[in-house]
C-alpha atoms as one frame of an Amber mdcrd trajectory, in Angstrom:
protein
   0.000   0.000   0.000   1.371   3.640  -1.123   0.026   6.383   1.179   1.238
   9.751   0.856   3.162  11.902   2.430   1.494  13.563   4.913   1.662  16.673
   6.532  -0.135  18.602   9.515  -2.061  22.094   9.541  -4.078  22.222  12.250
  -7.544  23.764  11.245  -9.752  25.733  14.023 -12.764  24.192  12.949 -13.335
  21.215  14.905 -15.611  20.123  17.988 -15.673  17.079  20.007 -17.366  13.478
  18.847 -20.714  12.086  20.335 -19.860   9.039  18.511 -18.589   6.059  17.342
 -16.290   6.726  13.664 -18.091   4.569  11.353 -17.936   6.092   8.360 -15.505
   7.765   5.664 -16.906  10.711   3.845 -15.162  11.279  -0.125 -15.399  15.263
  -1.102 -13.561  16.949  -3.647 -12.627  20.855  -2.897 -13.467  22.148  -6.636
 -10.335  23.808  -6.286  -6.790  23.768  -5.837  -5.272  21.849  -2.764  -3.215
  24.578  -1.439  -6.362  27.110  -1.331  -8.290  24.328   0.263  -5.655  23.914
   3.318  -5.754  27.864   3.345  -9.635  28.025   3.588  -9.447  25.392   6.446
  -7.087  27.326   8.824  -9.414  30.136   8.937 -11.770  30.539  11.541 -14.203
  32.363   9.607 -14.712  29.390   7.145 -16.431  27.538   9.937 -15.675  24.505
   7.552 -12.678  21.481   8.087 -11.502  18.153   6.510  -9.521  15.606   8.492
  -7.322  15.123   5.323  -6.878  17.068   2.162  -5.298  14.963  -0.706  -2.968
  16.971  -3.051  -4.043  17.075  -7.046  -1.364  14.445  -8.216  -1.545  12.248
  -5.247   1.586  12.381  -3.663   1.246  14.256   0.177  -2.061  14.927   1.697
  -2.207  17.195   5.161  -4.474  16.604   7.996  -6.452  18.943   9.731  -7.890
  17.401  12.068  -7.297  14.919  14.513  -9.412  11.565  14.456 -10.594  11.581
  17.269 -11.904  15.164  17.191 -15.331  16.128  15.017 -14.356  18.160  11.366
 -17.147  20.119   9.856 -17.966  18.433   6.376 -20.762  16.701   6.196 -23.312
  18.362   8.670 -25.740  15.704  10.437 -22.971  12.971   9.913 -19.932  15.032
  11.152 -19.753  13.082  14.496 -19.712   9.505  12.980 -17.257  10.376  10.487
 -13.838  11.058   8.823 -13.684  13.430   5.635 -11.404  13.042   2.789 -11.173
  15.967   0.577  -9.619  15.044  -2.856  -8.096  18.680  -4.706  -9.632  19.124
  -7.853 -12.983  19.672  -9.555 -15.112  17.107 -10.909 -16.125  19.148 -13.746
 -12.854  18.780 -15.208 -12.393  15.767 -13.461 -10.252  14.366 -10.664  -6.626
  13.353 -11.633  -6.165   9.449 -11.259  -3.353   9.507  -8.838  -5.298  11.656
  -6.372  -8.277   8.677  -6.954  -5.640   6.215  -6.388  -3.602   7.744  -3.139
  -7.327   8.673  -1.588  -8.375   4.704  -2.089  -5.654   3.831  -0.272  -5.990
   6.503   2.826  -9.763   5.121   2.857  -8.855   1.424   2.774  -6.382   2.096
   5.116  -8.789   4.128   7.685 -11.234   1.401   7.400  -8.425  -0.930   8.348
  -7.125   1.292  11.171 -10.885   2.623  12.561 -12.136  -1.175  12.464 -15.325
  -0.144   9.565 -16.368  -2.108   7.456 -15.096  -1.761   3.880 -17.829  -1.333
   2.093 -20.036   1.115   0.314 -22.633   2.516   2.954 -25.100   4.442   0.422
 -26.837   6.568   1.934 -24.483   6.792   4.682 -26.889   4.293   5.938 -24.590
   1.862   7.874 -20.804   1.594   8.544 -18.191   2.105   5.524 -17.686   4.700
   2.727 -19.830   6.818   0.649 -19.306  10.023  -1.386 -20.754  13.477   0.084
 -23.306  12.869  -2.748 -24.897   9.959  -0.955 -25.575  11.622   2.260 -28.523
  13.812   0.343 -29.887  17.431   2.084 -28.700  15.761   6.193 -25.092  16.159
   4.486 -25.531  19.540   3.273 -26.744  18.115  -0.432 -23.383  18.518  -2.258
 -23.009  16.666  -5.678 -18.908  15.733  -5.289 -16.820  14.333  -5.282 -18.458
  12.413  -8.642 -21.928  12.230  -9.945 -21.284   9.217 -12.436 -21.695   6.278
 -11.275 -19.174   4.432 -13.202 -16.545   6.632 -12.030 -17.589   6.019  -8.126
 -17.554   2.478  -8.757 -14.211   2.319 -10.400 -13.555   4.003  -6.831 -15.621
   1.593  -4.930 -13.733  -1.304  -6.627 -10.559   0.694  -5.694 -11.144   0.922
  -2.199 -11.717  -2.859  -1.815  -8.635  -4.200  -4.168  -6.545  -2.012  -1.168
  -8.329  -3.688   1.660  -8.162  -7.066   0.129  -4.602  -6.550  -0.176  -4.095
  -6.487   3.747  -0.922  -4.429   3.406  -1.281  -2.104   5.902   1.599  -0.288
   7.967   1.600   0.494  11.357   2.203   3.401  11.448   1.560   6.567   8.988
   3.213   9.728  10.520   3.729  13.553   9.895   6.387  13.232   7.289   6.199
   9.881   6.058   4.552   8.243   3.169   3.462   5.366   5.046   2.067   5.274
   8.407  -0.655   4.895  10.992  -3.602   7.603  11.262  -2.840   8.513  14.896
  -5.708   9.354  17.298  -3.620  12.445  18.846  -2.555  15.505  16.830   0.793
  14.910  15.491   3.449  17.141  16.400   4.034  19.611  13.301
């Protein structure tokens, strides 16, 4: 498994769980990754991401910790991690950020004990775009409206998982490591 390398910017924006992580939340920023990481350090957003994924694939940053609540998907916020993928789907996502963002969700499935598998809806534990979680998710359209593309996702996700090759750890600086429950030290 290739994660990338990640890095750490705290954002403001956070608030503590009322439950369980069950869930992974896929969102694309429709636009650049370096504005998105901007727009989440600001207060006055009032929005956050626990990872943003960088256009080609290769480093993602995290915003906030696990174990603390981001503000992306409204009603589902405390049950879940968000995974922002830079890019627009109008123009379309770039493959490698697809690719590096099935591997950070197989490998927080792995890590958070879910499920891997596709909870439409958001009905259930697993994965689901923004898309699926309707108006109670704040009724976004990303990160994909075709169907074919999510499920060339989908079948992503699982190929990772299947694989079992997860590290241990996945650490500020590192390409491969484990999704640690405290903020990492920047």
């Amino acid at each position: 498994m290739t994660l990338p390398i990640l890095k750490w910017a705290p954002s403001p924006n956070f608030s503590d769980r009322t439950a369980r992580v069950d869930l992974i939340v896929i969102h694309d920023t429709e636009g650049a990754y370096a504005g998105a990481v901007a727009w989440f350090e600001q207060v006055v957003s009032q929005v956050s991401a626990h990872y943003v994924v960088k256009e080609d694939g290769t480093e993602a940053t995290q915003m906030v910790d696990l174990a603390k609540k981001a503000w992306h998907a409204c009603l589902f916020n405390s049950r879940s991690v968000g995974i922002e993928m830079a890019g627009k789907e109008s123009v379309g996502i770039d493959d490698r950020c697809w690719a590096a963002t099935a591997a950070m969700t197989a490998y927080l499935l792995h890590h958070l004990q879910i499920p891997c598998k596709f909870a439409e809806g958001g009905t259930g534990p697993g994965f689901c775009r923004h898309l699926d979680l309707g108006q109670a998710g704040g009724g976004h359209n990303d990160p994909t409206t075709d169907p074919a593309v999510w499920a060339k996702f989908v079948a992503m996700v699982e190929a990772e998982y299947a694989k079992a090759d997860f590290p241990a750890l996945w650490t500020v600086g590192s390409a491969v490591t484990n999704c640690v429950l405290q903020a990492p030290t920047p």
